[in-house]
C-alpha positions as CSV (number, residue, x, y, z in Angstrom):
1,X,47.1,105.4,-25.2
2,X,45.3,102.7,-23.3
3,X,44.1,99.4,-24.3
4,X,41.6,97.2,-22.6
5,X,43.0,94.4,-21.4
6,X,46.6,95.6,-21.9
7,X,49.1,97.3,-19.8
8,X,50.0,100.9,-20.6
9,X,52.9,101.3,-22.3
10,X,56.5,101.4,-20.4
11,X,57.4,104.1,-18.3
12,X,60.0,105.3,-21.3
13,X,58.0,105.1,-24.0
14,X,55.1,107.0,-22.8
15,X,57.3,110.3,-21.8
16,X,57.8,110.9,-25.5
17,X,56.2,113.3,-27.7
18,X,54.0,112.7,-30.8
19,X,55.3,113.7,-34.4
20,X,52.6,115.2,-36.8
21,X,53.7,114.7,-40.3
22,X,52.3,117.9,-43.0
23,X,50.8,121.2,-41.9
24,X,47.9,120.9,-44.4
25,X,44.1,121.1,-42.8
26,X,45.0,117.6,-41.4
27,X,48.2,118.5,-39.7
28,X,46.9,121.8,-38.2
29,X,43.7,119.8,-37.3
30,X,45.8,117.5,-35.5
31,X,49.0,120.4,-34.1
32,X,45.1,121.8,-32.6
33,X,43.5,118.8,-31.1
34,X,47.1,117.3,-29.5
35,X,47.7,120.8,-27.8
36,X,44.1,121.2,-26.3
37,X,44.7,118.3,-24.8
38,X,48.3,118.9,-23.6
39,X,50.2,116.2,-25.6
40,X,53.3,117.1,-26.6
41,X,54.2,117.2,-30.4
42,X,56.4,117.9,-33.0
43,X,54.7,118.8,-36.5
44,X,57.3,118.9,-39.7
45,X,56.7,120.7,-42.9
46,X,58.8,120.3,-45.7
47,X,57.3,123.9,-47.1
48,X,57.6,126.9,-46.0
49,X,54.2,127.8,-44.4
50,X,50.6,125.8,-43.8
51,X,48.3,125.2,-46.4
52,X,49.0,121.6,-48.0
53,X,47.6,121.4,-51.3
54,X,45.7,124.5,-50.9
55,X,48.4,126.7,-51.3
56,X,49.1,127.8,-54.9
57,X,52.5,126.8,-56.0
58,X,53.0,125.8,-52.7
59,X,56.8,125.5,-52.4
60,X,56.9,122.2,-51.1
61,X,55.9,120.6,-54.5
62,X,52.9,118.8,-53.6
63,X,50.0,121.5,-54.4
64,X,47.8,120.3,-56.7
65,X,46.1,123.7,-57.1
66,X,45.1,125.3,-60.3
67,X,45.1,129.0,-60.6
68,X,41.3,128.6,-61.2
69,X,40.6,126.5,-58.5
70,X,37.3,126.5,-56.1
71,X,36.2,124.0,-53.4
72,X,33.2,122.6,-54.2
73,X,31.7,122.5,-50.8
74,X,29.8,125.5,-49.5
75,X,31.2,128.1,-47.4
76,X,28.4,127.0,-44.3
77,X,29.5,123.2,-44.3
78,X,33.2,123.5,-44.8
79,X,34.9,124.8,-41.8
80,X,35.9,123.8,-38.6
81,X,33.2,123.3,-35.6
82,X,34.6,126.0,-33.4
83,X,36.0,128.6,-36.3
84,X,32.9,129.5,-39.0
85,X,34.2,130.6,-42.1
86,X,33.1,134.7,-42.2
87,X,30.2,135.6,-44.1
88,X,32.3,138.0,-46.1
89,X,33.5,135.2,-47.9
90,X,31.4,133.9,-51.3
91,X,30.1,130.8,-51.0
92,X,32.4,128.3,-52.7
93,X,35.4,129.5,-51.6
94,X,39.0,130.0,-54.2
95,X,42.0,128.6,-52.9
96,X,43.7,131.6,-51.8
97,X,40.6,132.5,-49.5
98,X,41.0,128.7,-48.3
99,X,44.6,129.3,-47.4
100,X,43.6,132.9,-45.5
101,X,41.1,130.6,-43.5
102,X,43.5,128.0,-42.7
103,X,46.0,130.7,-42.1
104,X,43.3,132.6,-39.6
105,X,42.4,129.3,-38.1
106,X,46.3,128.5,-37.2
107,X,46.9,131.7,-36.0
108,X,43.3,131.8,-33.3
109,X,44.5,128.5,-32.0
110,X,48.3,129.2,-31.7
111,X,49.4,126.4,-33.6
112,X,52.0,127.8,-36.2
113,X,54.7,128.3,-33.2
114,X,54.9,124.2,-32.6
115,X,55.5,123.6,-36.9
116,X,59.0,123.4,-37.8
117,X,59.0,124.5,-41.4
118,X,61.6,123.8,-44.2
119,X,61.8,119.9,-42.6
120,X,61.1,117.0,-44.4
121,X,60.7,113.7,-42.4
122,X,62.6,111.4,-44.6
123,X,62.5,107.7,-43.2
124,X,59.9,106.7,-40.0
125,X,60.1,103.3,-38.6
126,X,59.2,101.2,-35.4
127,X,61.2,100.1,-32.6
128,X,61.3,97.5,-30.9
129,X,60.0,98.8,-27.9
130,X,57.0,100.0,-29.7
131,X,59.1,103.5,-30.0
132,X,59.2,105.3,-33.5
133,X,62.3,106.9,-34.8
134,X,61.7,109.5,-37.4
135,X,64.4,110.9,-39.5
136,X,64.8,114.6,-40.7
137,X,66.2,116.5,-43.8
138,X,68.5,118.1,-40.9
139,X,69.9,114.4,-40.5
140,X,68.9,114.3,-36.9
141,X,66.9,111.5,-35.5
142,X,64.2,111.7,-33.1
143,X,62.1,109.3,-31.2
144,X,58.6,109.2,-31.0
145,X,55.7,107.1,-28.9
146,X,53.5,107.7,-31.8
147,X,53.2,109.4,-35.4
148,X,50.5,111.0,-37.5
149,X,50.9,110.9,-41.1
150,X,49.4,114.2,-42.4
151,X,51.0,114.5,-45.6
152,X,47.8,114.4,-47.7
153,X,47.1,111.6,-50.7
154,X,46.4,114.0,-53.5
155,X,50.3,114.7,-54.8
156,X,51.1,111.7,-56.2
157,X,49.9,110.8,-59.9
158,X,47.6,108.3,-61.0
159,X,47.8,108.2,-65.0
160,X,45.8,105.7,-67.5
161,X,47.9,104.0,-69.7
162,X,47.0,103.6,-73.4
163,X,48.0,101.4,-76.6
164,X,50.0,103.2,-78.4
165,X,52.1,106.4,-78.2
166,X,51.5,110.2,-78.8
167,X,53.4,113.0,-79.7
168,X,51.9,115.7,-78.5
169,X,52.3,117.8,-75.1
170,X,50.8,115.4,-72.6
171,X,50.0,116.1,-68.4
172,X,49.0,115.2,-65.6
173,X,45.8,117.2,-64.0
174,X,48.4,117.7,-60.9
175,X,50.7,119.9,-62.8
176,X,47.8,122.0,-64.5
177,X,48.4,125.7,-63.3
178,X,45.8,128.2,-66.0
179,X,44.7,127.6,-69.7
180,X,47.9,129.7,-71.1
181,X,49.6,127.1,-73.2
182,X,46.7,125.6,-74.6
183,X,45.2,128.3,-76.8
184,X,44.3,127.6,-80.1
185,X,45.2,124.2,-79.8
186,X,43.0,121.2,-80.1
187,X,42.7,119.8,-76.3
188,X,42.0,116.2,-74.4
189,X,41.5,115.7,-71.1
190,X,40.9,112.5,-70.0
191,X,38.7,111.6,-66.6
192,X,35.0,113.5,-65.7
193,X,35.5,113.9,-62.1
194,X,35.6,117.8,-60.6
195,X,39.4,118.2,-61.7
196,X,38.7,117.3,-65.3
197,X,35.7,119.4,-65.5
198,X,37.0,122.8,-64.0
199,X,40.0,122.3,-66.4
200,X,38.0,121.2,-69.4
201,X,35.3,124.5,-68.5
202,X,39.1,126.6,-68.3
203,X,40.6,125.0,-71.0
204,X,37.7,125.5,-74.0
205,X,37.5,129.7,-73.5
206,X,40.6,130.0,-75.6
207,X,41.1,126.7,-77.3
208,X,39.9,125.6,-80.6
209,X,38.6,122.1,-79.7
210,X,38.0,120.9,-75.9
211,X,37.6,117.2,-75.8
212,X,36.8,115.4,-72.6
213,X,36.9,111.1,-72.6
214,X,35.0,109.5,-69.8
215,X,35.1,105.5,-69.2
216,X,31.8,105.5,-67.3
217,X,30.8,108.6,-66.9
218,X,29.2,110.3,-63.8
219,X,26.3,111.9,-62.6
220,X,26.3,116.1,-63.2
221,X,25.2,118.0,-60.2
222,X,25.1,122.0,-60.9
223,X,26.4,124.0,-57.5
224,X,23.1,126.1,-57.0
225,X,19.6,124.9,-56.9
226,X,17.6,127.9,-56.8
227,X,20.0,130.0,-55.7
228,X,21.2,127.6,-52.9
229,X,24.7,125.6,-53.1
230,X,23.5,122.6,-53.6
231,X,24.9,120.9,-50.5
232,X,22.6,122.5,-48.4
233,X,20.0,120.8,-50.2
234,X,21.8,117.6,-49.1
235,X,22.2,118.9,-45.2
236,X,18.2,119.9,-45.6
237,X,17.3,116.1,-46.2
238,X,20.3,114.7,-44.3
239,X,20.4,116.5,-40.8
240,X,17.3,118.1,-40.6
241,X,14.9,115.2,-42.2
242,X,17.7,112.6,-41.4
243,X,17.1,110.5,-43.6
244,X,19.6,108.5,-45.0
245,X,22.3,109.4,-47.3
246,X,21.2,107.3,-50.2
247,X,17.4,108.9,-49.7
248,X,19.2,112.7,-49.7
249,X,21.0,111.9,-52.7
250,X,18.3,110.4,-55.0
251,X,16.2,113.2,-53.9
252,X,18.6,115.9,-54.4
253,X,19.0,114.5,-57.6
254,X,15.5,114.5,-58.9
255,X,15.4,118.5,-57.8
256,X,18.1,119.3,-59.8
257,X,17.1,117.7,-62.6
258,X,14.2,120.5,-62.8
259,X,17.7,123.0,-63.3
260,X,20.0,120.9,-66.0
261,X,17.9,118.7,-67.4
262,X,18.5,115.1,-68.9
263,X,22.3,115.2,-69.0
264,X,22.4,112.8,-72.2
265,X,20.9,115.3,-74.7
266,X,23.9,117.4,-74.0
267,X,26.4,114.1,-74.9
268,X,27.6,113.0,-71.3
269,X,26.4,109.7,-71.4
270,X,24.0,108.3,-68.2
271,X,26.2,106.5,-65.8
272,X,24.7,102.9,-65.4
273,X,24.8,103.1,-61.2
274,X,23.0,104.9,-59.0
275,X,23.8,108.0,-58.1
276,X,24.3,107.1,-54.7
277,X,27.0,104.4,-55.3
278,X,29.7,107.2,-57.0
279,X,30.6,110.4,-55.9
280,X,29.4,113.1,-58.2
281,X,30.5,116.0,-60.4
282,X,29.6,119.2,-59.4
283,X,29.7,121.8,-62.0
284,X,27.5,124.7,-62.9
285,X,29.0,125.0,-66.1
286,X,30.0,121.9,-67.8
287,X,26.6,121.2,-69.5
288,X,26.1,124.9,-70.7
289,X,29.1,125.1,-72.0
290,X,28.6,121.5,-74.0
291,X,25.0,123.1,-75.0
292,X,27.7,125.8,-76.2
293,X,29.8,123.1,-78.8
294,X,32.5,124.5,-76.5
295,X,33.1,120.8,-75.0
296,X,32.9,117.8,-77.1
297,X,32.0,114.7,-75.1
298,X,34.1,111.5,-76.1
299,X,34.1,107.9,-74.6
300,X,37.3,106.0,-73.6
301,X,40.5,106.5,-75.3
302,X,41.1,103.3,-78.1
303,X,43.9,104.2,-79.4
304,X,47.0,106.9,-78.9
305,X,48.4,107.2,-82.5
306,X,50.8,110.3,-83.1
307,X,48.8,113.7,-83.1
308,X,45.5,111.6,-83.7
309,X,43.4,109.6,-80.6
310,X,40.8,107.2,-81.2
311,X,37.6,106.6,-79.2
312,X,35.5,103.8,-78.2
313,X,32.6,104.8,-80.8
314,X,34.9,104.3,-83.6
315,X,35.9,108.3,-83.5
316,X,39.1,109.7,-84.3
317,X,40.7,113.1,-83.6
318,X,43.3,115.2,-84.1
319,X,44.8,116.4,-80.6
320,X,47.4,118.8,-79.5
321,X,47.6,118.2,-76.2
322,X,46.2,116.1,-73.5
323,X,45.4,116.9,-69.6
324,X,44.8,113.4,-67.6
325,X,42.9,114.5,-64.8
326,X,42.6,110.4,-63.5
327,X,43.7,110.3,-59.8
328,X,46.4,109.8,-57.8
329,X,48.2,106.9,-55.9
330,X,48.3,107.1,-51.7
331,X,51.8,107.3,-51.2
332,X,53.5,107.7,-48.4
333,X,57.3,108.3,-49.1
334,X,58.5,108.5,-45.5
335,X,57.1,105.0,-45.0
336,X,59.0,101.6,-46.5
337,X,56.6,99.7,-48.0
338,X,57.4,96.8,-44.9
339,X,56.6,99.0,-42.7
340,X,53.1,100.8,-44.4
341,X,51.5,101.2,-47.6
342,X,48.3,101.5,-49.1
343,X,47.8,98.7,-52.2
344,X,45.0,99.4,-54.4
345,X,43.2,101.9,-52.5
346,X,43.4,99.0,-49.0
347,X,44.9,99.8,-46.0
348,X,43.9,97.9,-42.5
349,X,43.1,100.9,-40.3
350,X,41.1,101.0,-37.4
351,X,38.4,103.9,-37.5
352,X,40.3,104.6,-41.0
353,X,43.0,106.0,-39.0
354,X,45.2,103.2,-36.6
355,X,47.4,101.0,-38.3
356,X,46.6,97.8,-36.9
357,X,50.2,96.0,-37.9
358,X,51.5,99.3,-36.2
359,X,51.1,100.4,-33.2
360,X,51.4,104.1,-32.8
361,X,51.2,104.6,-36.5
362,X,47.9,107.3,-37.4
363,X,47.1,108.1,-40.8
364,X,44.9,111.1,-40.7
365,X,42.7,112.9,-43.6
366,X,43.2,109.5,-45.7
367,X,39.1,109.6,-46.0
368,X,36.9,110.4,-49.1
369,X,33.5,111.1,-47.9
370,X,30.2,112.5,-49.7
371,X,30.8,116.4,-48.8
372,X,33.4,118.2,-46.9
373,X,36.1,116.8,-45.7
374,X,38.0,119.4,-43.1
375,X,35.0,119.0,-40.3
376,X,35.5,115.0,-40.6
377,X,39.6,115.5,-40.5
378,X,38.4,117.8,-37.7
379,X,36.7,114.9,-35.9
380,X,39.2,112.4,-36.4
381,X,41.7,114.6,-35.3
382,X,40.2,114.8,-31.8
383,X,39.4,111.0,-31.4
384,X,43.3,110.8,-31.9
385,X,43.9,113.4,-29.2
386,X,41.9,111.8,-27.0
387,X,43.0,108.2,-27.7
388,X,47.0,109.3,-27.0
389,X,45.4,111.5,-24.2
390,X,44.8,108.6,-22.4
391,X,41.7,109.7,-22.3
392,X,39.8,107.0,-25.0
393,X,40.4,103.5,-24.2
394,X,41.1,100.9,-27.5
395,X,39.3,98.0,-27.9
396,X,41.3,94.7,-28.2
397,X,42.8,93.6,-31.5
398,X,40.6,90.9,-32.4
399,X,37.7,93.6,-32.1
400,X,39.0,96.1,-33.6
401,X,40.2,93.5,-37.3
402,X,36.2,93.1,-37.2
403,X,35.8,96.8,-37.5
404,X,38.1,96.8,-40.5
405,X,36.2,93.6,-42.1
406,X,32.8,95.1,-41.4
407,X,34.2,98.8,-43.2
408,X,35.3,97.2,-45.8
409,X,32.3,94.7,-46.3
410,X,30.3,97.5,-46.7
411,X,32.3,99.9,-49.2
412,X,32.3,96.8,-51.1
413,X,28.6,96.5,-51.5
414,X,27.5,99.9,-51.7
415,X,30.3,101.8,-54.3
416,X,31.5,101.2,-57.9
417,X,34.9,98.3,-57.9
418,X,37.4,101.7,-57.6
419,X,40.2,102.6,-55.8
420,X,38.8,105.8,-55.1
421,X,36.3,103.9,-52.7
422,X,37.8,102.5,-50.4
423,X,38.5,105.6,-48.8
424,X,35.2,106.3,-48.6
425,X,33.1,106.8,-45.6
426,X,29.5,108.0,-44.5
427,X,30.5,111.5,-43.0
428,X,27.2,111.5,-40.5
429,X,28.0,108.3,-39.8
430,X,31.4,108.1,-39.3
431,X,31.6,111.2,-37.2
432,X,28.7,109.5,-34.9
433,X,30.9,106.8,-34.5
434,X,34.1,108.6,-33.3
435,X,32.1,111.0,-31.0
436,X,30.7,108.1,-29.3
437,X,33.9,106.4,-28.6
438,X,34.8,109.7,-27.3
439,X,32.0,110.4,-25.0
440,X,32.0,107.4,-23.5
441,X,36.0,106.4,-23.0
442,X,36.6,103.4,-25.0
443,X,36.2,103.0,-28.4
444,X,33.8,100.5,-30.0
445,X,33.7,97.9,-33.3
């Protein structure tokens, strides 16, 4: 990696290979990009085969998958650049035809021969040379002029906390597998985003009350507009009109409503912001099934008391079980908190990727744009390649802690006070930005 205005690094640092932490779409993104441009890596897996949180009971404990599970980004939009996902396919894809993809994509580009599998990277930190050394489940150590964190940042749990206690069965969304050992029962699940949703639409088939309890509430979007998924709406006004993401969405949003209707008269209260400023829910069945009775919309949780919860509105109900389907924390387990983390949804990364307190340190696929995220992972993956190539030039520090400001300015202004948010970026954006450092050699602010 080169740096204007610096030397390159010493003559025994920059022999050494690159570690890729995770084989999910980010670390076979990255295994991909790194051997195109013939820099040598090591990528660990602490499963048994690719996939990340894709994979169905994925044996390395991290898949968040439901057995019902679909992507909710259209077959057309959601693949690599240089591997379309085959017609045969339906349009919003389940996760075992995900994990075929990813499977077929690993397999084109001969990447599954350089994943060690079975290997979990259990400590990484920095040298003083500006070396990493990155310890392995096997108890060997290894040194690295660079790593690539990979591992994904929807495993680890996020759950509200509420006065009082209840006795009933009580989950996270993460462990959520089918709708089995909730029939008959009376049912919670707390949160309105696409998790909470597809649970709460596979939940109420077989049991005898499905409750769902949103603090704020979110904008519905069904999947299909006329017949089309709905993000190629978005990509119509987007790419082809380009116009601006907050124009696509607002416009989008008026269309649809000509296909669901005033959200409210079915109970899910109208969020307060503008659509624009939150991500939204997309489900084609969550208001039918509320026109149904077969989903009771509830506000906030007041109160946990025994087998009872109280709402907001003064409500009260008796609840068998509750499913909190409320997010997750970016952890990163490998890392000592000294050495990286992520506090409240902040991290100082450069391009939302180079740690700037650590040299050499990438975090890849820690992003949460408006539409698909493997062709942005896919981008990213290749400004890495070409950065550690040698090939992309840095900017200098002080230039590159404006970038950061400036991001994080601008997240601040335009979405809701979440977490969630600050990973967020403008995909068209974004990717213009990374292919133009790209093109022309060095990267800019």
């Amino acid at each position: 990696m080169k740096t204007s205005g610096k030397s390159k690094r010493q003559d025994n640092i920059v022999d050494l290979p690159v570690c890729i932490i995770g084989a999910g779409s980010s670390g076979v993104a990255a295994a991909k990009a790194l051997k195109e441009k013939r820099v040598e890596f090591d990528c660990f897996e602490i499963g048994s085969n690719i996939g990340g949180m894709w994979r169905y009971e994925n044996d390395n404990g991290m898949s968040s998958a439901y057995r019902s599970l679909h992507i909710d980004t259209s077959r057309v939009n959601l693949g690599y650049s240089d591997f379309p996902i085959p017609d045969h396919y339906p349009d919003f894809l389940s996760h075992f035809e995900v994990i075929d993809y990813l499977e077929a994509y690993a397999d084109r580009f001969g990447v599954r021969p350089h994943i060690t599998f079975n290997t979990k990277v259990e400590d990484v930190k920095p040298n003083h040379d500006r070396s990493w050394s990155v310890r392995l489940s096997t108890g060997e150590i290894r040194r690295y002029r660079a790593v690539i964190v990979a591992n994904g940042h929807l495993w680890d749990p996020r759950t509200a906390e509420f006065p009082g206690t209840f006795d009933g069965d009580s989950v996270h969304s993460h462990h959520y597998r089918t709708a089995d050992p909730y029939k008959g029962k009376n049912v919670l699940i707390v949160g309105i985003g696409n998790s909470a949703v597809d649970i709460a639409v596979d939940v109420c088939k077989g049991a005898n009350k499905t409750f769902l309890s949103t603090r704020r509430s979110a904008w519905v979007m069904p999947k299909y507009i006329m017949g089309l998924p709905i993000d190629r709406w978005l990509a119509f006004f987007s790419r082809r009109l380009k116009l601006p993401t907050t124009w696509s969405r607002t416009i989008v949003k008026r269309i649809a409503y000509m296909v669901t209707g005033d959200q409210q008269r079915f109970g899910i209260p109208r969020p307060e912001h503008a659509i624009w400023r939150e991500h939204t829910t997309l489900s084609q069945e969550l208001i039918p099934y509320c026109g149904h009775g077969w989903i009771n919309i509830k506000p906030n949780v007041k109160q946990l008391e025994g087998m009872d919860v109280s709402f907001e509105d003064g409500s009260r109900e008796a609840i068998d079980a509750i499913i909190y389907a409320t997010g997750y924390k970016t952890t990163f387990p490998f890392l000592r908190p000294e050495v990286f983390s992520v506090r409240d949804g902040e991290a100082a990364l450069y391009r939302r990727m180079l740690a700037l307190e650590r040299p050499g340190l990438y975090v890849l696929g820690l992003i949460q744009p408006v539409g698909p995220t493997i062709p942005l992972v896919e981008v990213q993956a290749k400004w890495l390649a070409s950065v550690l190539a040698d090939d992309t030039a840095l900017p200098a520090r002080e230039r590159m802690e404006a970038e950061v400001r400036a991001h994080g300015e601008e997240i601040a202004r335009r979405y809701l006070g979440s977490a969630r948010y600050t990973l967020e970026v403008d995909g068209r954006r974004y990717r213009k930005q990374l292919f133009g450092d790209i093109s022309r050699g060095v990267a800019g602010i």
